[in-house]
N, CA, C, O and CB atoms as a CASP TS submission, in Angstrom:
PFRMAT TS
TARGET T0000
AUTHOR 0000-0000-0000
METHOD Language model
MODEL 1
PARENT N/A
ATOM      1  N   UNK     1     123.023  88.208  85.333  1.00  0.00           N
ATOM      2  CA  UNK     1     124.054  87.238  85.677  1.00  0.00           C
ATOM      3  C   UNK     1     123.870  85.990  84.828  1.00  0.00           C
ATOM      4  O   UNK     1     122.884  85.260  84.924  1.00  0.00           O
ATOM      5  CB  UNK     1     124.010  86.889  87.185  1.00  0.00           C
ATOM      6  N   UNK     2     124.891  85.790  83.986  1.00  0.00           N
ATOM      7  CA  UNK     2     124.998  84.320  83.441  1.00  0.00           C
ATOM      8  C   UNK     2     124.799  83.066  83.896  1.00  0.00           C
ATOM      9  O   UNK     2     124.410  83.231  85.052  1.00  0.00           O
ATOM     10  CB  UNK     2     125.954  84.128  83.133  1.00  0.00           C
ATOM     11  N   UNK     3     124.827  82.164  83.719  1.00  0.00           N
ATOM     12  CA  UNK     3     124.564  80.736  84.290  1.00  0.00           C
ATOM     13  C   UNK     3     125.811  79.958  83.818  1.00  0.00           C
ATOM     14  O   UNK     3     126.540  80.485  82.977  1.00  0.00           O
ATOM     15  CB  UNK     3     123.088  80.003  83.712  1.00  0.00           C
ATOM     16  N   UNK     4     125.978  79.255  84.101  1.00  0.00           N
ATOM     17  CA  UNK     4     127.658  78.622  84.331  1.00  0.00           C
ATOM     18  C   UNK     4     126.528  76.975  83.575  1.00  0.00           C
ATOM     19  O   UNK     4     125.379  76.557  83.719  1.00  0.00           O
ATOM     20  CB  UNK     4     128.724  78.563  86.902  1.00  0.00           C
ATOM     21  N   UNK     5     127.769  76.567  82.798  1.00  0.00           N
ATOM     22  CA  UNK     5     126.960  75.249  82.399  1.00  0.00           C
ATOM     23  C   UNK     5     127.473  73.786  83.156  1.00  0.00           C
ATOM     24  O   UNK     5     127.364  72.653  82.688  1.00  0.00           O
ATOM     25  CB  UNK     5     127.144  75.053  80.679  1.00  0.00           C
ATOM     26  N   UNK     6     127.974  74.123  84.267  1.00  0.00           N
ATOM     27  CA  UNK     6     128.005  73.142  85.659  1.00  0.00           C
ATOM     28  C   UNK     6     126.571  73.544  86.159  1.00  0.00           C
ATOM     29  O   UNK     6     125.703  72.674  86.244  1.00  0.00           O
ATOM     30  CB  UNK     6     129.411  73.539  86.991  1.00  0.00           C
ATOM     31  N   UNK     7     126.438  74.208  86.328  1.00  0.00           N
ATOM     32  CA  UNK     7     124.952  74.417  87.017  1.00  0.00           C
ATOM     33  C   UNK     7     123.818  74.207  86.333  1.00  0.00           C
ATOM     34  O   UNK     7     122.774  73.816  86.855  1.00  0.00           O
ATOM     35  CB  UNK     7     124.719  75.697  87.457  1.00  0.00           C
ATOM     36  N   UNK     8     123.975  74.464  85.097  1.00  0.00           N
ATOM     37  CA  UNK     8     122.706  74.095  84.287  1.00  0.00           C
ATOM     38  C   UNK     8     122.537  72.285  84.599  1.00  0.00           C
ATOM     39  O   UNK     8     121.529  71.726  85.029  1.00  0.00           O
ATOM     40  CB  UNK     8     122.997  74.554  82.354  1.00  0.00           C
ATOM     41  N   UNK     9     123.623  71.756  84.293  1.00  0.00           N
ATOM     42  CA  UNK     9     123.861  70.038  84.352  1.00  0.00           C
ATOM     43  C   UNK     9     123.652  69.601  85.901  1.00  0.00           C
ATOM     44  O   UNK     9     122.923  68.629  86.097  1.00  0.00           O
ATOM     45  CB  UNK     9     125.644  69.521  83.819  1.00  0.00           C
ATOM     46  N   UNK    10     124.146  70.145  86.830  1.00  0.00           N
ATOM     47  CA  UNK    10     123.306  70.394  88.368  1.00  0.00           C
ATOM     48  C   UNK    10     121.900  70.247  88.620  1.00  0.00           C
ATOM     49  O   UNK    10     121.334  69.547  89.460  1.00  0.00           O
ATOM     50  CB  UNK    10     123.419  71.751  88.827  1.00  0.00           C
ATOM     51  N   UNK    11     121.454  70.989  87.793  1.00  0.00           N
ATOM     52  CA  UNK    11     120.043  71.442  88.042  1.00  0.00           C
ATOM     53  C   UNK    11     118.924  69.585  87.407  1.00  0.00           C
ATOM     54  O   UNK    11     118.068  68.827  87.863  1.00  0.00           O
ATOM     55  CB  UNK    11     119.744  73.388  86.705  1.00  0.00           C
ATOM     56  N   UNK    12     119.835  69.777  86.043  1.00  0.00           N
ATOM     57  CA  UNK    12     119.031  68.606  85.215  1.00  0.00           C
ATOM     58  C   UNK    12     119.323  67.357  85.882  1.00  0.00           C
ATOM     59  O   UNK    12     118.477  66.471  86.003  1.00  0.00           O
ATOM     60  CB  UNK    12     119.475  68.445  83.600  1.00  0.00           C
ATOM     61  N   UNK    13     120.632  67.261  86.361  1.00  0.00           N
ATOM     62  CA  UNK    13     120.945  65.471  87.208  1.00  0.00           C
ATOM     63  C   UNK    13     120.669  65.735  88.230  1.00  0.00           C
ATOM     64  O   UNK    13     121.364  65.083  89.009  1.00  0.00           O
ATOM     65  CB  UNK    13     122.467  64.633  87.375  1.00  0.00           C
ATOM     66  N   UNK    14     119.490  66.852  89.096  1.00  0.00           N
ATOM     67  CA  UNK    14     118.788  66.934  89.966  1.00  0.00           C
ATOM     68  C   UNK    14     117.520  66.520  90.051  1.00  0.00           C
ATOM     69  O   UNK    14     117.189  66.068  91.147  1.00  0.00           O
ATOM     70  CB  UNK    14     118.861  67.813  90.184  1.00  0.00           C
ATOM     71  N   UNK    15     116.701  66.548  89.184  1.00  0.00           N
ATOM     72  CA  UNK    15     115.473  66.190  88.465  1.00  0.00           C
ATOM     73  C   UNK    15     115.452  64.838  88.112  1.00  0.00           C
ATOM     74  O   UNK    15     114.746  63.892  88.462  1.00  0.00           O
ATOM     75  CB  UNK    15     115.280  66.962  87.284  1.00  0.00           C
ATOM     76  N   UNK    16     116.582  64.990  87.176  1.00  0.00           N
ATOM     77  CA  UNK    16     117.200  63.231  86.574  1.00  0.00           C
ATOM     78  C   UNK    16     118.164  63.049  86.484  1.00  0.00           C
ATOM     79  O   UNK    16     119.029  63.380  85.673  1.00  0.00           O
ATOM     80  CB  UNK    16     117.001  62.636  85.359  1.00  0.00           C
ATOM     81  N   UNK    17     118.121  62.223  87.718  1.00  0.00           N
ATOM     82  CA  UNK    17     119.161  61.994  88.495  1.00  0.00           C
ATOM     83  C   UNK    17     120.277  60.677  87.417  1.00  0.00           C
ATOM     84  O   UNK    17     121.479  60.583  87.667  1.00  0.00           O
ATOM     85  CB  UNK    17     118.408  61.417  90.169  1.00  0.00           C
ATOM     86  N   UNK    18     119.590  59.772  86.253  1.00  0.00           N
ATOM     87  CA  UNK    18     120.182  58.840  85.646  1.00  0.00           C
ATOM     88  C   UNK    18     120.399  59.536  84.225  1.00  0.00           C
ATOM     89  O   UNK    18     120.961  58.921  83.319  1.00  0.00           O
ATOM     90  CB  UNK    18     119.384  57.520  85.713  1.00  0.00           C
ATOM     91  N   UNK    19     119.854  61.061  84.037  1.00  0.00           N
ATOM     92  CA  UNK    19     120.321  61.888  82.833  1.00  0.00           C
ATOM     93  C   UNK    19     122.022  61.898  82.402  1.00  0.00           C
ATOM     94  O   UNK    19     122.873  62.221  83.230  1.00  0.00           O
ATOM     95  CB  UNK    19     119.868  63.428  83.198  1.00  0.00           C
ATOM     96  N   UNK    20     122.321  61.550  81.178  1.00  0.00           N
ATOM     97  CA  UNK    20     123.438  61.796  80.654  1.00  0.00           C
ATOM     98  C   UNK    20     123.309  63.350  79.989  1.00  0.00           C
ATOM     99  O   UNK    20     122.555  63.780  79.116  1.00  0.00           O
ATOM    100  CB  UNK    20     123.762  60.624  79.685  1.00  0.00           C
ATOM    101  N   UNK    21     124.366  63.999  80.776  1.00  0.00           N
ATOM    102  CA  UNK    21     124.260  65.526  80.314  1.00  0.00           C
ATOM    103  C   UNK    21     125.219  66.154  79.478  1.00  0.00           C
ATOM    104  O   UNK    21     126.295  66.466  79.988  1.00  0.00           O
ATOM    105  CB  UNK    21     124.256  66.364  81.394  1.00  0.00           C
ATOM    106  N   UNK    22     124.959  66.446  77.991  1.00  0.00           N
ATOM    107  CA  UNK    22     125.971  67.324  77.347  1.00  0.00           C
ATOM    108  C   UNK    22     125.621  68.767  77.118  1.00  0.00           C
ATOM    109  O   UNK    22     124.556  69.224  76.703  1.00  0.00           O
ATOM    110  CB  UNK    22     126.311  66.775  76.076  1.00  0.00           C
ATOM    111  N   UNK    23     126.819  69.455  77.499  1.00  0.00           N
ATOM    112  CA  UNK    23     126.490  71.078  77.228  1.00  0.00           C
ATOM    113  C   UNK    23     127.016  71.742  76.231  1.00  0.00           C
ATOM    114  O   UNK    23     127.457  70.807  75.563  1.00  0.00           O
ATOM    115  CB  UNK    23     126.856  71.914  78.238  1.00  0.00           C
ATOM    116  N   UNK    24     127.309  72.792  75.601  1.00  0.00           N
ATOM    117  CA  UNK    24     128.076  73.641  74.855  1.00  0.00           C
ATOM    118  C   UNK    24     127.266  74.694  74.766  1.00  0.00           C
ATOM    119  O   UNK    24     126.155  74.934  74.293  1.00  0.00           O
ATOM    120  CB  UNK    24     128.536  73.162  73.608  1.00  0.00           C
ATOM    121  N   UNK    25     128.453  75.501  75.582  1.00  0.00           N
ATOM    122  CA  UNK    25     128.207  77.363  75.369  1.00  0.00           C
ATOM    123  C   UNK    25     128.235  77.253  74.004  1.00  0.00           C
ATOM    124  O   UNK    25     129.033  76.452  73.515  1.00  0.00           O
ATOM    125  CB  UNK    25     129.547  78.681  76.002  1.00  0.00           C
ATOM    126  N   UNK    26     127.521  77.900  73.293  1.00  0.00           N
ATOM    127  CA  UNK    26     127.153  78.605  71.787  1.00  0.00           C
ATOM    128  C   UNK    26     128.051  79.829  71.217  1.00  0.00           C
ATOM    129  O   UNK    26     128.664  79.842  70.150  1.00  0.00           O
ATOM    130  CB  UNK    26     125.618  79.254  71.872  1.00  0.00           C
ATOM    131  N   UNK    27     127.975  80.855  72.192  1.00  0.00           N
ATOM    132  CA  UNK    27     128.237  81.920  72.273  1.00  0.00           C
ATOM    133  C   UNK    27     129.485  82.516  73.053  1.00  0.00           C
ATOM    134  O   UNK    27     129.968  83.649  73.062  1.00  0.00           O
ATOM    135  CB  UNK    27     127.256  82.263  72.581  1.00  0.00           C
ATOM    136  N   UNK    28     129.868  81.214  73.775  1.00  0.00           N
ATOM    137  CA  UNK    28     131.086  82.026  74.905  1.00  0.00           C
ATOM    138  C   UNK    28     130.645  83.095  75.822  1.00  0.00           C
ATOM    139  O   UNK    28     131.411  83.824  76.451  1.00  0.00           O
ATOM    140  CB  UNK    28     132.288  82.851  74.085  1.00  0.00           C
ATOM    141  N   UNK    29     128.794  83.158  75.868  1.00  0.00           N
ATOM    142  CA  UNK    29     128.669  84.433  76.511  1.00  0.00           C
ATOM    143  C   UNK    29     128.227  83.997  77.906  1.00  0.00           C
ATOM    144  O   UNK    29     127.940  84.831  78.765  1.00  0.00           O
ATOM    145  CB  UNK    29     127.639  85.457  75.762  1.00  0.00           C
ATOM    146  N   UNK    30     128.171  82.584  78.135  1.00  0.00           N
ATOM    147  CA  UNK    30     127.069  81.806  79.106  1.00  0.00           C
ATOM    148  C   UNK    30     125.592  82.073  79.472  1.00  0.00           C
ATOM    149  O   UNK    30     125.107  82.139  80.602  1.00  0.00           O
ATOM    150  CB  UNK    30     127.559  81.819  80.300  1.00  0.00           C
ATOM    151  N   UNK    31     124.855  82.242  78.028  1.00  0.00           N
ATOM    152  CA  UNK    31     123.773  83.167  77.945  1.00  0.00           C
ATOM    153  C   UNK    31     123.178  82.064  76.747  1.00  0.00           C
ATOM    154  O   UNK    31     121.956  82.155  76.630  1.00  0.00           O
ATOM    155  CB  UNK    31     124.180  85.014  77.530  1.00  0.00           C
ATOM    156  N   UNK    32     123.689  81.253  76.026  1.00  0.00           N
ATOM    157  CA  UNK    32     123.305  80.802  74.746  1.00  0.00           C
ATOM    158  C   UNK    32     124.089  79.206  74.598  1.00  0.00           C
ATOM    159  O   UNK    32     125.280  79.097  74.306  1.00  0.00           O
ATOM    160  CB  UNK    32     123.814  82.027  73.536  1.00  0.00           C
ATOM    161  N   UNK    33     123.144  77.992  74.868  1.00  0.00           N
ATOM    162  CA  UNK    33     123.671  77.160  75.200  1.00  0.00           C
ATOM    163  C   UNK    33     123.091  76.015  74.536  1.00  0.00           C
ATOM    164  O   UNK    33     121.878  76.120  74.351  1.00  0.00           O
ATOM    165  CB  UNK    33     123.741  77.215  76.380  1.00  0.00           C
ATOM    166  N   UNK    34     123.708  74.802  74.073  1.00  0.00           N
ATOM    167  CA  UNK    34     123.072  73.842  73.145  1.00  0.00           C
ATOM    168  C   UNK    34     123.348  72.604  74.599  1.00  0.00           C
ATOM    169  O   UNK    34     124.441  72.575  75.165  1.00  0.00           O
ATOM    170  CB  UNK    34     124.045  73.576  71.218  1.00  0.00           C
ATOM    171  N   UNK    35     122.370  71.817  74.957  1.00  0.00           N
ATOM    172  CA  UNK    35     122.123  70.560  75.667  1.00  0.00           C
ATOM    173  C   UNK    35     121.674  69.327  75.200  1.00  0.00           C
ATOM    174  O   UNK    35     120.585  69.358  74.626  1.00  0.00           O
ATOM    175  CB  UNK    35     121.374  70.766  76.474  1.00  0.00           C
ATOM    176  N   UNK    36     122.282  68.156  75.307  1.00  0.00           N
ATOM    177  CA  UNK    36     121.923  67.256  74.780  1.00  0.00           C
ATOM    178  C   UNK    36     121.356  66.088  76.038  1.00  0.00           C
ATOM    179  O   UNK    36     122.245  65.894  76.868  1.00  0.00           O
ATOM    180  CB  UNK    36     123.044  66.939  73.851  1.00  0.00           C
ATOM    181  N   UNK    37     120.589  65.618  76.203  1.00  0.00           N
ATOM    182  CA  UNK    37     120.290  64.868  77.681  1.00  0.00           C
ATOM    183  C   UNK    37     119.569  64.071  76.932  1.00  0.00           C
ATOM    184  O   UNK    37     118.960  64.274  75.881  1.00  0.00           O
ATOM    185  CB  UNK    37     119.497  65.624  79.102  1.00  0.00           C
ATOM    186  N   UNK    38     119.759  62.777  77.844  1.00  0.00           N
ATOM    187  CA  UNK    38     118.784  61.295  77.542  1.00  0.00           C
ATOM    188  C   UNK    38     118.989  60.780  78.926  1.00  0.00           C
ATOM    189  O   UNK    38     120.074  60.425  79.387  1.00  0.00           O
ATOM    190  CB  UNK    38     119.406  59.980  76.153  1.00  0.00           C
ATOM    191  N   UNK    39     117.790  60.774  79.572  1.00  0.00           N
ATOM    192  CA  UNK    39     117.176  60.098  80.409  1.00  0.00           C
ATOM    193  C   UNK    39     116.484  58.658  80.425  1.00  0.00           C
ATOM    194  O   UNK    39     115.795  58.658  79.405  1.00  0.00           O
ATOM    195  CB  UNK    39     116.504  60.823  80.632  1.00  0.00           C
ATOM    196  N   UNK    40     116.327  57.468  81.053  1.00  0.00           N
ATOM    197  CA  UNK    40     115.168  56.501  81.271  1.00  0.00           C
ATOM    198  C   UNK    40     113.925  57.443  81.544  1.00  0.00           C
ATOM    199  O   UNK    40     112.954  57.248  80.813  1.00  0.00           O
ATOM    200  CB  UNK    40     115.456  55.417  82.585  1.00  0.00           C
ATOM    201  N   UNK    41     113.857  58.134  82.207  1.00  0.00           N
ATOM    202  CA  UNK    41     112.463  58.875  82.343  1.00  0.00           C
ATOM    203  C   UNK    41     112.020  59.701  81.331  1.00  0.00           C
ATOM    204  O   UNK    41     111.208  60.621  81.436  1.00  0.00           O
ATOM    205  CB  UNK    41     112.413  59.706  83.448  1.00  0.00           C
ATOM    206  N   UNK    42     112.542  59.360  80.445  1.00  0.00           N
ATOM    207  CA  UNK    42     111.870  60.062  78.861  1.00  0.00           C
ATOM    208  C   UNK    42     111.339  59.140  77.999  1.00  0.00           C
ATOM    209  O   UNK    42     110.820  59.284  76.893  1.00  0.00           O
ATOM    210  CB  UNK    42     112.980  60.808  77.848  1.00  0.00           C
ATOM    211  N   UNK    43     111.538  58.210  78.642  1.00  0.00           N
ATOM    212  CA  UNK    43     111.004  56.382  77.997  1.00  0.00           C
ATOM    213  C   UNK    43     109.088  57.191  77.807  1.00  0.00           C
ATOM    214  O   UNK    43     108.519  57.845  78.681  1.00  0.00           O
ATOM    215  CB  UNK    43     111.229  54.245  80.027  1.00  0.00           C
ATOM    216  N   UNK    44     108.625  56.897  76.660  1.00  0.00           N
ATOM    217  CA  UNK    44     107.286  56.882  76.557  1.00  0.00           C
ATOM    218  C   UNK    44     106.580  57.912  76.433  1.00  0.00           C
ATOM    219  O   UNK    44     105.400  58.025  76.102  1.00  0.00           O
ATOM    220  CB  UNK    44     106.844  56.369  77.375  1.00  0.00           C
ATOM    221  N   UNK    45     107.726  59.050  76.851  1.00  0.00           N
ATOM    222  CA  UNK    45     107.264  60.910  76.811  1.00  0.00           C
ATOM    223  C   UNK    45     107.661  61.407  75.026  1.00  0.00           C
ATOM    224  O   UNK    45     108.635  60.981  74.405  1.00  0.00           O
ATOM    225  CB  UNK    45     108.710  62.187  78.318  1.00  0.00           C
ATOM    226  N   UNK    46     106.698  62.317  74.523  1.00  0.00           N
ATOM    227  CA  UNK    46     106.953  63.262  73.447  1.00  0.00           C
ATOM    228  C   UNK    46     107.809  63.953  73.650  1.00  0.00           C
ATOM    229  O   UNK    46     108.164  64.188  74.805  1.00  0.00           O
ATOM    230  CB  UNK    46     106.090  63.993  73.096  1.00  0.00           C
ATOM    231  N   UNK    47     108.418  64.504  72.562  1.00  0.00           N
ATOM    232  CA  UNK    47     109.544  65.520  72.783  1.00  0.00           C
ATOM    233  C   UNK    47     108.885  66.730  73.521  1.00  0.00           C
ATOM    234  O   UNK    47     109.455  67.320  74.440  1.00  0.00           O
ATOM    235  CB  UNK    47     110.258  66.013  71.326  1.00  0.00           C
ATOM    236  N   UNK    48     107.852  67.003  73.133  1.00  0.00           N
ATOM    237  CA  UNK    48     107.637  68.092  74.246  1.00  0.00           C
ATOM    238  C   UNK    48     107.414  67.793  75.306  1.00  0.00           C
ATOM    239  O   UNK    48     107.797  68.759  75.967  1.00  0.00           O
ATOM    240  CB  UNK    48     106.769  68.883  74.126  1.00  0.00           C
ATOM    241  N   UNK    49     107.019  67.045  75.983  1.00  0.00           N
ATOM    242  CA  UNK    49     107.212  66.388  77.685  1.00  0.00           C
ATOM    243  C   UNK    49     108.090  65.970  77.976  1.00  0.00           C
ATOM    244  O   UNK    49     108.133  65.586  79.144  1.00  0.00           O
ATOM    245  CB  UNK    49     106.544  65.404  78.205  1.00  0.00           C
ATOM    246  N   UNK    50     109.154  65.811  77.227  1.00  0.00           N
ATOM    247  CA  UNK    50     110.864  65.663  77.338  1.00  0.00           C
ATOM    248  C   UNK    50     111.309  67.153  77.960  1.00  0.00           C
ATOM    249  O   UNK    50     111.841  67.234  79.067  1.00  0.00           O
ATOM    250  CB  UNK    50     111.745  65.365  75.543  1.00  0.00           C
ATOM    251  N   UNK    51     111.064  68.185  77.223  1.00  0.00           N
ATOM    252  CA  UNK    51     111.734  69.573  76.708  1.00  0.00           C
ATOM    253  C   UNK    51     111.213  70.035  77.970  1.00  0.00           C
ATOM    254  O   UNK    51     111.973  70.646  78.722  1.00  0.00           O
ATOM    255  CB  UNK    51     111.237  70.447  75.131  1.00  0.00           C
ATOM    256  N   UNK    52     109.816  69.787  78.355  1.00  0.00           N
ATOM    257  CA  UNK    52     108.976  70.343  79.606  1.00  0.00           C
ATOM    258  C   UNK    52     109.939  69.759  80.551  1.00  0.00           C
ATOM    259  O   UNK    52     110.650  70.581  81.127  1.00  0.00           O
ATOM    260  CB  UNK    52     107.246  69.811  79.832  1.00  0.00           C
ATOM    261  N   UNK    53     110.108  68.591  80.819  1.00  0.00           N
ATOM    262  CA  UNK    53     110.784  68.346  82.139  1.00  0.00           C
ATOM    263  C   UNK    53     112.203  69.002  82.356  1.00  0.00           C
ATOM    264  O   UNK    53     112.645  69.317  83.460  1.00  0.00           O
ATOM    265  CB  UNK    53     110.935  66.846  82.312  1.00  0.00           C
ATOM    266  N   UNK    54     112.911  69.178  81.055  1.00  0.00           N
ATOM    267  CA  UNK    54     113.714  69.810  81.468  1.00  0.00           C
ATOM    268  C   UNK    54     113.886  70.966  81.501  1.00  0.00           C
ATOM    269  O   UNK    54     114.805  71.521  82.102  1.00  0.00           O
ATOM    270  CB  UNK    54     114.345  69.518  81.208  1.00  0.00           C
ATOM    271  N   UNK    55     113.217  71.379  81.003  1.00  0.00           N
ATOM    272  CA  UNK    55     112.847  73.122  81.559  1.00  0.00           C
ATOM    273  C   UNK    55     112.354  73.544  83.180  1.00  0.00           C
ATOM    274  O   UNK    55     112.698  74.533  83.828  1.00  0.00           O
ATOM    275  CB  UNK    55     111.393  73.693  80.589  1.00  0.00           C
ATOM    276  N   UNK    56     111.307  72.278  83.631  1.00  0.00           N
ATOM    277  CA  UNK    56     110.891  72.710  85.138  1.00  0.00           C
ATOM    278  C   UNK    56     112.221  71.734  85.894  1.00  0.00           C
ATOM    279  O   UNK    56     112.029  71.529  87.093  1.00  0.00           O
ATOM    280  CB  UNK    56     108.889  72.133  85.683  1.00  0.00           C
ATOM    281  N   UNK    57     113.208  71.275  85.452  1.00  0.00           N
ATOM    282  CA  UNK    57     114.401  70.657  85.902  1.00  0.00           C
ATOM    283  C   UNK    57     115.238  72.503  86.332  1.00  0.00           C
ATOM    284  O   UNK    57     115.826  72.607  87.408  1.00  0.00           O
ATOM    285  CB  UNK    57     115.265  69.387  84.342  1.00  0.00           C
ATOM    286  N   UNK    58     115.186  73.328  85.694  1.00  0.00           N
ATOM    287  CA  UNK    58     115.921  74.240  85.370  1.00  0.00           C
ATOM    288  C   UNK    58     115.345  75.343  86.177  1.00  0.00           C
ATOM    289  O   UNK    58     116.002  76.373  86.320  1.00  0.00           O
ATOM    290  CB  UNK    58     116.013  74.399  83.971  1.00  0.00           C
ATOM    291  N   UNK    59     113.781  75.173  86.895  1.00  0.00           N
ATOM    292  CA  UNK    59     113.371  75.456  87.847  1.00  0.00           C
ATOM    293  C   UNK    59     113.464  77.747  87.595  1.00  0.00           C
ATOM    294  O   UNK    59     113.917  78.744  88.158  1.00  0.00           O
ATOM    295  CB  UNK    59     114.400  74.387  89.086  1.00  0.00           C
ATOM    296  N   UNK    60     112.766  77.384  86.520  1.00  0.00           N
ATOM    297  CA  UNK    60     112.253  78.976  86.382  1.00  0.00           C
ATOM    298  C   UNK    60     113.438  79.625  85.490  1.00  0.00           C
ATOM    299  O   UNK    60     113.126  80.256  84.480  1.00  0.00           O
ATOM    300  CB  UNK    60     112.095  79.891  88.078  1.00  0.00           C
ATOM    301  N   UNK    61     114.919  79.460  85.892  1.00  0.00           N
ATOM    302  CA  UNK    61     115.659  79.934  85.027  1.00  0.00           C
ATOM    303  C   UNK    61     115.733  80.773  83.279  1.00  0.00           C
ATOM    304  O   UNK    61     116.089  81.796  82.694  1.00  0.00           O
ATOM    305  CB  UNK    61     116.099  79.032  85.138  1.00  0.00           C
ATOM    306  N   UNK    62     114.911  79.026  83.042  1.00  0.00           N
ATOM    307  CA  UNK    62     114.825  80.171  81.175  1.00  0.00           C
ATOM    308  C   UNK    62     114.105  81.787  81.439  1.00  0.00           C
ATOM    309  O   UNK    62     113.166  82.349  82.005  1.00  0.00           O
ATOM    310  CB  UNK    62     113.229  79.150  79.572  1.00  0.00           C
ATOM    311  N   UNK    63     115.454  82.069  80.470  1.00  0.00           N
ATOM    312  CA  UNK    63     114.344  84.236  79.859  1.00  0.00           C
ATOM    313  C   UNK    63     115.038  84.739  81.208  1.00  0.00           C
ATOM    314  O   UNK    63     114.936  85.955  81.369  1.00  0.00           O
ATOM    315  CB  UNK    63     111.458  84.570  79.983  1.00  0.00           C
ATOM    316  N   UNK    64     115.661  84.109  82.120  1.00  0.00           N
ATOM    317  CA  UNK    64     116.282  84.903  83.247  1.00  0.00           C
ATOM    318  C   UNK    64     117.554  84.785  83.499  1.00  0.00           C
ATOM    319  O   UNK    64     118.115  85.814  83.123  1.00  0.00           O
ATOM    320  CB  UNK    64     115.754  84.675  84.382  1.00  0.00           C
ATOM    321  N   UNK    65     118.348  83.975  83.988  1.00  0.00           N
ATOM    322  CA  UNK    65     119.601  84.023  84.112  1.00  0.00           C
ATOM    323  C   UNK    65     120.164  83.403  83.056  1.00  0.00           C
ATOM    324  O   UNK    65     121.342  83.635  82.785  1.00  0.00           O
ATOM    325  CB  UNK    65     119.992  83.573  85.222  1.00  0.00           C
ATOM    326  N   UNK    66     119.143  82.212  82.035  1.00  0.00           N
ATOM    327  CA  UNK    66     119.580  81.550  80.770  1.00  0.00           C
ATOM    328  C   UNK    66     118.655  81.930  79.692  1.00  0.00           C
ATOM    329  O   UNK    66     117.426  81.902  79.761  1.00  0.00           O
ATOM    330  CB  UNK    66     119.632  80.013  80.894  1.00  0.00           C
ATOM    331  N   UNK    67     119.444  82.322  78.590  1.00  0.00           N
ATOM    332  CA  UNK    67     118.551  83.491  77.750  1.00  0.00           C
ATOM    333  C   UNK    67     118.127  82.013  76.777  1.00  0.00           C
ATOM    334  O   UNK    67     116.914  81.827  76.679  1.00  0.00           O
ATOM    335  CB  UNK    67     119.660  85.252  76.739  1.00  0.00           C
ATOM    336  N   UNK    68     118.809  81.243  76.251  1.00  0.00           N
ATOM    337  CA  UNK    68     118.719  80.377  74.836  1.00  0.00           C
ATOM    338  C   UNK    68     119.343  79.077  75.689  1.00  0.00           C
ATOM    339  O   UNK    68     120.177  79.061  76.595  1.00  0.00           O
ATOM    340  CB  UNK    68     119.832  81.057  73.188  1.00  0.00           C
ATOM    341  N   UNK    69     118.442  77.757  74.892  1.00  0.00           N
ATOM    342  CA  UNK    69     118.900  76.826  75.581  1.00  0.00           C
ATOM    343  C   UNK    69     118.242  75.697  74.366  1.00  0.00           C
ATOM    344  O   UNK    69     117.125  75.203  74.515  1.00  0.00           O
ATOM    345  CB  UNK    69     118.403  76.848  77.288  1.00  0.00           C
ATOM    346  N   UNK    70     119.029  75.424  73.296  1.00  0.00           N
ATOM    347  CA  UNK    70     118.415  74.591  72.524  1.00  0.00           C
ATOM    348  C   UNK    70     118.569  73.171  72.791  1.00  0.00           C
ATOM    349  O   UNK    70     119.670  72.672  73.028  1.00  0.00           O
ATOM    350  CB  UNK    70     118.752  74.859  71.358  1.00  0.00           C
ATOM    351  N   UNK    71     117.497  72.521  72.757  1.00  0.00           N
ATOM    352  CA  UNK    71     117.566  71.157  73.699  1.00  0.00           C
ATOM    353  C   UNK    71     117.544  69.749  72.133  1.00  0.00           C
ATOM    354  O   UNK    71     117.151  69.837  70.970  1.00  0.00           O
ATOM    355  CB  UNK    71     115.600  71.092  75.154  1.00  0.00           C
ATOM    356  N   UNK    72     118.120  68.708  72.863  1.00  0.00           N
ATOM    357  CA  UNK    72     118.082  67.853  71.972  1.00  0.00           C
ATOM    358  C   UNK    72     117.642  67.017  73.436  1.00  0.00           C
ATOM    359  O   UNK    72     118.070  67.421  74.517  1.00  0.00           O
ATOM    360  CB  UNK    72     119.461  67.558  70.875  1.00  0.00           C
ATOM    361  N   UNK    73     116.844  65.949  73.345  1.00  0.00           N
ATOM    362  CA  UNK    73     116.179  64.925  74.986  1.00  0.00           C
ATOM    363  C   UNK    73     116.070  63.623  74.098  1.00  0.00           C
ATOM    364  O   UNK    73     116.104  63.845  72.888  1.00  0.00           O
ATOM    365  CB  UNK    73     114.085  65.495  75.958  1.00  0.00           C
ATOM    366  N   UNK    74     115.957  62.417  74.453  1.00  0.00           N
ATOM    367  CA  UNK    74     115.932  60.669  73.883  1.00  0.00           C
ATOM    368  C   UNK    74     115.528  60.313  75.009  1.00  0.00           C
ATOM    369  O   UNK    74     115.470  61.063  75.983  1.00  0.00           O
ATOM    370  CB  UNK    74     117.402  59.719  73.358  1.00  0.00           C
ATOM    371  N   UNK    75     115.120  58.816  74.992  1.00  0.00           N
ATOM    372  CA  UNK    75     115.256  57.953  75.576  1.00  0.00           C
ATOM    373  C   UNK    75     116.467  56.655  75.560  1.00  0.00           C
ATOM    374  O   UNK    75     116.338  56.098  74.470  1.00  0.00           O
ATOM    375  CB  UNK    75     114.229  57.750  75.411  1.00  0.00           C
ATOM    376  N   UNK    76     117.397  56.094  76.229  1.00  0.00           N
ATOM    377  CA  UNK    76     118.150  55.600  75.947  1.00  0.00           C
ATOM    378  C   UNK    76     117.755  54.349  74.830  1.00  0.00           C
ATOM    379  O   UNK    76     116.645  53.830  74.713  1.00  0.00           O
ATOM    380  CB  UNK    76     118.676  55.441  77.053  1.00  0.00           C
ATOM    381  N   UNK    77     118.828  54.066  74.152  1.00  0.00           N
ATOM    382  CA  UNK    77     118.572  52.830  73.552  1.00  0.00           C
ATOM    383  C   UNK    77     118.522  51.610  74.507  1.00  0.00           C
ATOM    384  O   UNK    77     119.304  51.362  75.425  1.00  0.00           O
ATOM    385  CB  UNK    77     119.568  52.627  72.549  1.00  0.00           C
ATOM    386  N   UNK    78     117.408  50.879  74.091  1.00  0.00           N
ATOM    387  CA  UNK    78     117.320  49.779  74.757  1.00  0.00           C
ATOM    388  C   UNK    78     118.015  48.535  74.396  1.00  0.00           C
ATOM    389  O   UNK    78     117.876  47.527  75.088  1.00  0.00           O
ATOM    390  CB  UNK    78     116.181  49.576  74.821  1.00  0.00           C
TER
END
């Protein structure tokens, strides 16, 4: 079963809750998806402790109901 990219953005302004969330299906297949998110709570984090939070934001999902999920994460401009 696919993942709908309302729910993916659900999941992430669940976690982070002040996340600005952009999506785009890739593929049209809802299987392959490009995200763009910037949080305040990415203030001071590496991109990989960015990428981590939003992956355990997504709460097990990747490799299961969301196959590809290429992430772009910031911190807002100050």
């Amino acid at each position: 079963m696919a993942m709908d990219a309302r729910e993916i953005e659900a999941l992430i302004k669940a976690a982070l809750p002040d996340a600005r969330v952009e999506i785009r299906d890739l593929a049209g297949d809802g299987d392959h998806y490009a995200a763009v998110v910037v949080s305040s709570k990415f203030a001071g984090k590496t991109r990989v402790q960015q990428h981590q939070m939003v992956y355990e934001a997504l709460k097990g999902s990747m490799g299961g109901q969301l196959h590809a999920l290429a992430l772009q994460t910031a911190a807002p401009d100050a």
